[in-house]
N, C-alpha and C positions, 0 to 999 in steps of 0.2 A: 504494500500500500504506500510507503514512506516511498517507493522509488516512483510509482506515478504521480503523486506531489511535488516532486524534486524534477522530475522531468518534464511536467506540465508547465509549473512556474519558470525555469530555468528557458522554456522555445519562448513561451510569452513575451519573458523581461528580452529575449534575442530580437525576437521580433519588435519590442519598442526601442531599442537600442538601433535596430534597423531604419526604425522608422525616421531616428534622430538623426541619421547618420553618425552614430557610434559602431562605427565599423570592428574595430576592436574588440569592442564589448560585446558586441552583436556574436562574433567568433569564439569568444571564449565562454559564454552562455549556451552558444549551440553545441561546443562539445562538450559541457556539460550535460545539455539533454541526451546526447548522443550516451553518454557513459552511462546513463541513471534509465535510460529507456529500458519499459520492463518487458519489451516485445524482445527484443537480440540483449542478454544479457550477455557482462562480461564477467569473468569465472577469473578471480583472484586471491591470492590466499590473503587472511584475516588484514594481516600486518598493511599488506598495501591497501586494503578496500579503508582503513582507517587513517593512511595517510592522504587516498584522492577524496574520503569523507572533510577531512580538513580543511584541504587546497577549497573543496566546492564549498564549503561555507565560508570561508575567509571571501572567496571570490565574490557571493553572494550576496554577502555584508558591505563588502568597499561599493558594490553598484549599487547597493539600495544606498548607501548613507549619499554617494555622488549623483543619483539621481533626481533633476530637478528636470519636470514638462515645461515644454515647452510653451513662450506663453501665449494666453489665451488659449490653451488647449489642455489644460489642466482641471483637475477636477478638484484642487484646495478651495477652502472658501478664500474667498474674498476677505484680505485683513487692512483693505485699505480704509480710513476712517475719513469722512469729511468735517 
């Protein structure tokens, strides 16, 4: 279950990094999805599936904390006060 959450979120966030033209991040989200896809799994012993566990949530973490929409295309409220 935790691999199709990891892999649904992980094409989505590629796909707006796409959208942004965050080419970069677009690439390293989609091999993300690629790794955590639960249709072709990949078959690694404990030790490594705990360190690409690491790398994919570190990686996770730096795109959500740097991600900011684009504007007027965002779904924040409004904090502007008159």
């Amino acid at each position: 279950m935790l691999r199709c959450v990891v892999c649904a979120i992980s094409l989505y966030a590629a796909a707006e990094a796409a959208n942004e033209k965050r080419q970069g991040w677009a690439v390293a989200l989609t091999v993300i999805g690629i790794v955590f896809n639960p249709l072709v799994q990949f078959h690694m012993q404990r030790g490594s599936w705990s360190m690409v566990d690491a790398m994919a949530m570190l990686t996770m973490l730096v795109y959500a904390a740097s991600y900011a929409p684009a504007e007027g295309g965002g779904s924040a409220p409004d904090t502007q006060r008159f």
